[in-house]
C-alpha positions as CSV (number, residue, x, y, z in Angstrom):
1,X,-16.0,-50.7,-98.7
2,X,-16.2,-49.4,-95.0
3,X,-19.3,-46.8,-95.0
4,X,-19.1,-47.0,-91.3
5,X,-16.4,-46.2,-89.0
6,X,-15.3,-49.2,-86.5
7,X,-14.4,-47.0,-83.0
8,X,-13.5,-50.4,-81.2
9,X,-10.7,-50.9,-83.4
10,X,-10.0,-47.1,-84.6
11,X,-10.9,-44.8,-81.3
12,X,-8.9,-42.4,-82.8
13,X,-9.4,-39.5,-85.8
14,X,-7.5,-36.8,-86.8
15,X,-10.3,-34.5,-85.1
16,X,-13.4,-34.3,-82.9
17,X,-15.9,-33.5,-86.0
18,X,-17.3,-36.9,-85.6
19,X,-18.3,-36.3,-81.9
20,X,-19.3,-33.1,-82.4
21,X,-21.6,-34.3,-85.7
22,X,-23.1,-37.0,-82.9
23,X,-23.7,-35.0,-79.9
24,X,-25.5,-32.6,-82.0
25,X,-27.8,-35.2,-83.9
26,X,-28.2,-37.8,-80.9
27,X,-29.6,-34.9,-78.7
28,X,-31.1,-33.1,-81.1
29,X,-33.3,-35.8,-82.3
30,X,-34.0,-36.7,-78.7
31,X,-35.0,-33.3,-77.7
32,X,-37.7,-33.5,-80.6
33,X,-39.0,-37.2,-79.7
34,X,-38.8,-36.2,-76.0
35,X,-41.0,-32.9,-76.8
36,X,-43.4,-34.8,-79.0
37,X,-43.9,-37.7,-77.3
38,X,-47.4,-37.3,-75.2
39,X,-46.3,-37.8,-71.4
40,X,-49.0,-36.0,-70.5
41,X,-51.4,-37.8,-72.2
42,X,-50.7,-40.8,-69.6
43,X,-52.4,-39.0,-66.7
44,X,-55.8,-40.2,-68.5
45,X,-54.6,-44.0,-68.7
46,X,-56.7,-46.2,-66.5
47,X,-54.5,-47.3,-63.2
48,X,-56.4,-51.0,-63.4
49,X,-55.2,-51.3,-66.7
50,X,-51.4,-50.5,-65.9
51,X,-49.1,-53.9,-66.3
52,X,-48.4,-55.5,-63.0
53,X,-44.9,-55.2,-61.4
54,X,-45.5,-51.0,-62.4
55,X,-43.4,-48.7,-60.2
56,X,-44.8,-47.7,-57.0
57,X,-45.2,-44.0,-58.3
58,X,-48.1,-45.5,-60.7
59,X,-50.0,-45.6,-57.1
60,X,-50.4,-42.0,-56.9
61,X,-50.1,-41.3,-60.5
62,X,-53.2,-38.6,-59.9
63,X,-50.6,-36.4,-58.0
64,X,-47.8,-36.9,-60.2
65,X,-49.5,-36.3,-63.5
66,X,-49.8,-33.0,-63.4
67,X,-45.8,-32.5,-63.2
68,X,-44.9,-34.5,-65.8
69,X,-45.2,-32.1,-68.5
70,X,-42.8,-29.6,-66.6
71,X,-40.1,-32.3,-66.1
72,X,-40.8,-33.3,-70.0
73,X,-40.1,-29.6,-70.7
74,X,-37.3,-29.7,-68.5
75,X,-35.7,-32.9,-70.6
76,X,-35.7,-31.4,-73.5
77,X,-34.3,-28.1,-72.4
78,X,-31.3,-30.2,-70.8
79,X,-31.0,-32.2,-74.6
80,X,-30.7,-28.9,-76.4
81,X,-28.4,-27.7,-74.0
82,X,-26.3,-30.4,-74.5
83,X,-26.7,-30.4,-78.6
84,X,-25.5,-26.5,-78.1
85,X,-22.7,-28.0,-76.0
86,X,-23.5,-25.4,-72.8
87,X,-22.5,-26.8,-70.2
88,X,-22.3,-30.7,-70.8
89,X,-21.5,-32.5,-68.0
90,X,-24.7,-31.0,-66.5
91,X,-26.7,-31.4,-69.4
92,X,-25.9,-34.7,-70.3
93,X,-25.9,-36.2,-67.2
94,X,-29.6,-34.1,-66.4
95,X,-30.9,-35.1,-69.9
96,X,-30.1,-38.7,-69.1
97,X,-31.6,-39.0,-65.6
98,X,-34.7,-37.5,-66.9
99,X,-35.0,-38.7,-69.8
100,X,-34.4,-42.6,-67.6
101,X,-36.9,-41.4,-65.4
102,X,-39.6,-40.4,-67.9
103,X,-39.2,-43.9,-70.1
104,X,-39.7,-45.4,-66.4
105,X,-43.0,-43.9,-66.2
106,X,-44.0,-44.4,-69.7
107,X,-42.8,-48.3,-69.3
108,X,-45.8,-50.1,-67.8
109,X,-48.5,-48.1,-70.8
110,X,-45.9,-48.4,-73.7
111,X,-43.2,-51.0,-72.9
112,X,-41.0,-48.4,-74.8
113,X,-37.5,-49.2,-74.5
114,X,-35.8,-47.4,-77.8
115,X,-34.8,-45.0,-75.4
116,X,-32.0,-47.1,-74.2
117,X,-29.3,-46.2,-76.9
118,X,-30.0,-41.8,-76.2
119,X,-29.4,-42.8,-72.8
120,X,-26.6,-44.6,-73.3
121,X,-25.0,-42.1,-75.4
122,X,-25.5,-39.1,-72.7
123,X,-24.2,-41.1,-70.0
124,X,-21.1,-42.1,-72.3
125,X,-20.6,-38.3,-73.5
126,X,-20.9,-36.7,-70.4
127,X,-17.7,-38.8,-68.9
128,X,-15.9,-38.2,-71.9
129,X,-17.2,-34.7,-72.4
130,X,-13.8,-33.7,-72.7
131,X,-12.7,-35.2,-75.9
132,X,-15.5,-32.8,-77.6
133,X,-13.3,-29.2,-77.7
134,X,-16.7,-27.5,-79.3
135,X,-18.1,-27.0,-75.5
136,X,-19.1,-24.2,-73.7
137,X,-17.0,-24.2,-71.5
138,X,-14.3,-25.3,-73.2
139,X,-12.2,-28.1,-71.6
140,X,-8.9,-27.9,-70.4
141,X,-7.9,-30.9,-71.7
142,X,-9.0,-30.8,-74.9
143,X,-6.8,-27.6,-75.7
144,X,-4.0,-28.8,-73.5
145,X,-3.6,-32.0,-76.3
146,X,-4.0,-30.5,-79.3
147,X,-7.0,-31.6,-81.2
148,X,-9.4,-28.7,-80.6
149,X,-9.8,-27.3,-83.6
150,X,-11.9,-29.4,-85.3
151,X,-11.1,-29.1,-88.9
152,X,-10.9,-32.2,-91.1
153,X,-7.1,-32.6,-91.5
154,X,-5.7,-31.5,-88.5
155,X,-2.8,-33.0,-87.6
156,X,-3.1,-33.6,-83.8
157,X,-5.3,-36.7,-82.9
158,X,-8.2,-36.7,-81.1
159,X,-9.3,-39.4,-79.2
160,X,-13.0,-40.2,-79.7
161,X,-13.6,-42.8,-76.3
162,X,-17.5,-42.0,-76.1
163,X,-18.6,-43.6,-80.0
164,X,-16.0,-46.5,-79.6
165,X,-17.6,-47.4,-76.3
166,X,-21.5,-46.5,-77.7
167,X,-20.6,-48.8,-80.4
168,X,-20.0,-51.2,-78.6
169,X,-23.0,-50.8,-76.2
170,X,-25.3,-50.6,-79.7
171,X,-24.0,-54.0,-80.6
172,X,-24.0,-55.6,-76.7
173,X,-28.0,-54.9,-76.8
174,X,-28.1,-56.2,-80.1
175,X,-26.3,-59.3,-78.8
176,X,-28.3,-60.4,-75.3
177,X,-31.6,-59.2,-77.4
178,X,-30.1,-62.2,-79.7
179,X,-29.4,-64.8,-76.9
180,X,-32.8,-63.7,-75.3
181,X,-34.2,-65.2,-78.3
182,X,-32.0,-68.7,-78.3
183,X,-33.0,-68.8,-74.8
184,X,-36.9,-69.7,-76.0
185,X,-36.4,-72.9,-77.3
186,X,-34.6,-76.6,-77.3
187,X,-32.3,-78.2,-79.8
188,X,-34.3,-75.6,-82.7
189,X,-35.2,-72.0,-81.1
190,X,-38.8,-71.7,-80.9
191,X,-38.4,-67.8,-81.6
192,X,-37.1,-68.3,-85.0
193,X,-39.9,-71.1,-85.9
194,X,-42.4,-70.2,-88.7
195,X,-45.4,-70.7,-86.4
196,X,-44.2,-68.1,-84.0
197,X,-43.2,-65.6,-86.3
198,X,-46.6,-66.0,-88.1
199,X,-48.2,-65.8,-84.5
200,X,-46.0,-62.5,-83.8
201,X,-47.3,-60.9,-86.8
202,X,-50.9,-61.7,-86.0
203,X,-50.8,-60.3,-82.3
204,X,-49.3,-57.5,-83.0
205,X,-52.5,-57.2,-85.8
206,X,-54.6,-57.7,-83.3
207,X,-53.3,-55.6,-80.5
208,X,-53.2,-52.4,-82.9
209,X,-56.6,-53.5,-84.0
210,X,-56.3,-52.8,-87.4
211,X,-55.9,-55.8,-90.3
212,X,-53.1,-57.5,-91.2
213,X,-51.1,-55.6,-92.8
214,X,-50.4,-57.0,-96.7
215,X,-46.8,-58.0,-96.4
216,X,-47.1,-59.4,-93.4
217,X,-50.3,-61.6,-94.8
218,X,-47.9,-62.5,-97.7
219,X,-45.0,-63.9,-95.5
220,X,-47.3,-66.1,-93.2
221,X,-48.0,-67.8,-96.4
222,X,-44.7,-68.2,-96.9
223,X,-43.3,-70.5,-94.0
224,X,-39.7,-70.9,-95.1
225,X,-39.3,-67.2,-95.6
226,X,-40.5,-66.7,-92.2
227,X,-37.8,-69.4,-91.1
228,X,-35.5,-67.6,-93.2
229,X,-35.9,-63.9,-91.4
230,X,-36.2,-65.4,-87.8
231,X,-33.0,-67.1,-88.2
232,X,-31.2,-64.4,-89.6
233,X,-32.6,-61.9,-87.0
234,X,-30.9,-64.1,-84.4
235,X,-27.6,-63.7,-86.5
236,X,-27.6,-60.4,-86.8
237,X,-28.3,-59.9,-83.6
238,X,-25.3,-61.9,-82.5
239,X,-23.4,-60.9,-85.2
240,X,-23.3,-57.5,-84.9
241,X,-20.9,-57.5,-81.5
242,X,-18.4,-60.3,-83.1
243,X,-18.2,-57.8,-86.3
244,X,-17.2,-55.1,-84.0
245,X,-14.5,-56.9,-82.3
246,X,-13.2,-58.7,-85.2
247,X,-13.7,-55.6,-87.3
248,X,-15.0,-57.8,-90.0
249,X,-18.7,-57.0,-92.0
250,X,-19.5,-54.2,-90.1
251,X,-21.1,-52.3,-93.0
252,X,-22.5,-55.8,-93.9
253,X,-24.2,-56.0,-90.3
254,X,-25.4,-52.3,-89.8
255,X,-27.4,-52.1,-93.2
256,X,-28.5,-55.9,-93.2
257,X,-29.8,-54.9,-89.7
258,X,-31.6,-51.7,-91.1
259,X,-33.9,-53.7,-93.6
260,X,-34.9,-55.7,-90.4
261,X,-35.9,-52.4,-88.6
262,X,-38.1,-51.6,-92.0
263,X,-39.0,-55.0,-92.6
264,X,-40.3,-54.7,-88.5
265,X,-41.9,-51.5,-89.6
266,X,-43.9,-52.6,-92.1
267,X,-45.3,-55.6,-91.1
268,X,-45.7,-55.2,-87.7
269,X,-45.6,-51.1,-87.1
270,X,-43.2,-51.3,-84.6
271,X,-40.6,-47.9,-85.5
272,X,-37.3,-48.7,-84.5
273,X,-36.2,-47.0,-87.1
274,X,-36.2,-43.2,-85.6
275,X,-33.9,-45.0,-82.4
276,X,-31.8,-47.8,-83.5
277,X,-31.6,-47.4,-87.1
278,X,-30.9,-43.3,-86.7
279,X,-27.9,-44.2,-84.2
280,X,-26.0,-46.0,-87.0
281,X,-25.2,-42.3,-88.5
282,X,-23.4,-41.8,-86.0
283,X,-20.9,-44.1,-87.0
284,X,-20.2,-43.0,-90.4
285,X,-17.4,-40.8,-91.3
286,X,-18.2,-37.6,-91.1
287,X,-14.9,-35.7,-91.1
288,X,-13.5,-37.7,-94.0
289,X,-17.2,-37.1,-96.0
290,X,-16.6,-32.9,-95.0
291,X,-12.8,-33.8,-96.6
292,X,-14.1,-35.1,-99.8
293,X,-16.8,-32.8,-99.8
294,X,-14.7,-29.4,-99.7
295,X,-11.5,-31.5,-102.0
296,X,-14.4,-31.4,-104.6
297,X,-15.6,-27.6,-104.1
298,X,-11.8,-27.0,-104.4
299,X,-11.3,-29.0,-107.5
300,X,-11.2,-26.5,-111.0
């Protein structure tokens, strides 16, 4: 059973509903995370402490503090413009360059990355912004073809360009995040080794400065388990792309990939859960789930 819908091989639905479903929940959960995350709060980090190799505006990161909050304001105003679909070029394309911009400066305190795939996803919507009829203002070429209704059914075809090619992007990061790892070792990857797994757990312990957590004290005493979940990390990881363009497992790979993300979570309390793991809901089926859904309601 396919619970997810595979856009490389299938760009193509009988309606936009499934763009619709992930423009509103891809920007509507970044709006929140954007709002919520403390920006400000990095105008009190030390400068000496700041990782080396920071951007040059960390040099007069005095001045700049004090802005930050507007243009984080400004973010999410551009991210709920775009889940409201007004005016989406502008919004997406503003939502992404701020939203690049403000991980840039958040980088050298939090090393935060999950912002890649809302990125991503903006940049991939707002050049196909007109495969989404539900827009204010509503493009041409979405009524010209046909498929702007947006009612599970429809006849006319819509084609759906911006989650085939996130998709694939989702899996490409997946996949050099994977050869990154083979790249740290010789005949048998070092990354994937039971004493560097068990040393992973332990700095990221330490670094939090709380205890181990209990799970992760339980695997270290477990050395073929670790073995066990570093290697298949690097599968998955590489696995994930090939699924996608053989259109093979990729249910398998999406929700074997998931339990990593928890299994990260709770041993190491790192929460790539609300980015990479919320993205995959994307990919599921939405107009055929509203078809069943209202076939049921219908049913005596």
């Amino acid at each position: 059973m396919d619970w997810f819908v595979n856009y490389w091989h299938a760009p193509n639905r009988a309606t936009s509903l499934n763009l619709v479903v992930a423009r509103v929940f891809v920007c509507s959960l970044a709006a929140w995370k954007v709002f919520a995350y403390p920006f400000s709060g990095l105008a009190d980090y030390p400068v000496y402490l700041i990782t080396s190799g920071a951007p040059g505006l960390w040099k007069r990161w005095p001045e700049y503090g004090q802005w930050i909050g507007w243009e984080q304001t400004l973010a999410a105003g551009c991210l709920v413009s775009c889940a409201a679909g007004l005016a989406p070029g502008i919004s997406a394309f503003g939502a992404a360059a701020l939203v690049s911009h403000l991980t840039a400066v958040a980088w050298p305190v939090s090393y935060e990355k999950t912002w890649l795939p809302t990125i991503y996803f903006l940049l991939l919507y707002g050049l196909h912004r007109h495969e989404d009829p539900w827009t204010v203002p509503r493009p041409r070429k979405a009524a010209a073809t046909g498929f702007s209704s947006g009612i599970p059914g429809a006849e006319a075809g819509a084609p759906l360009d911006t989650l085939k090619w996130f998709l694939v992007t989702i899996a490409a990061i997946y996949f050099f995040a994977g050869l990154h790892k083979l790249g740290e070792g010789g005949p048998w990857v070092e990354w994937a080794s039971p004493v560097n797994m068990a040393r992973m757990l332990e700095r990221r312990a330490a670094a939090c400065g709380v205890e181990l957590p209990a799970l992760a004290a339980w695997l270290i005493g477990k050395p073929w388990l670790l073995a066990v979940l570093g290697w298949g990390t690097v599968i998955l990881e590489l696995g994930l792309l090939v699924a996608v363009l053989t259109n093979r497992l990729l249910t398998t790979c999406l929700l074997c990939l998931a339990a990593m993300h928890l299994g990260i979570w709770a041993t190491m309390s790192v929460n790539y859960v609300t980015d990479f793991v919320a993205m995959y809901l994307v990919f599921l089926p939405w107009d055929s789930l509203v078809t069943a859904a209202r076939r049921r309601v219908r049913a005596p």
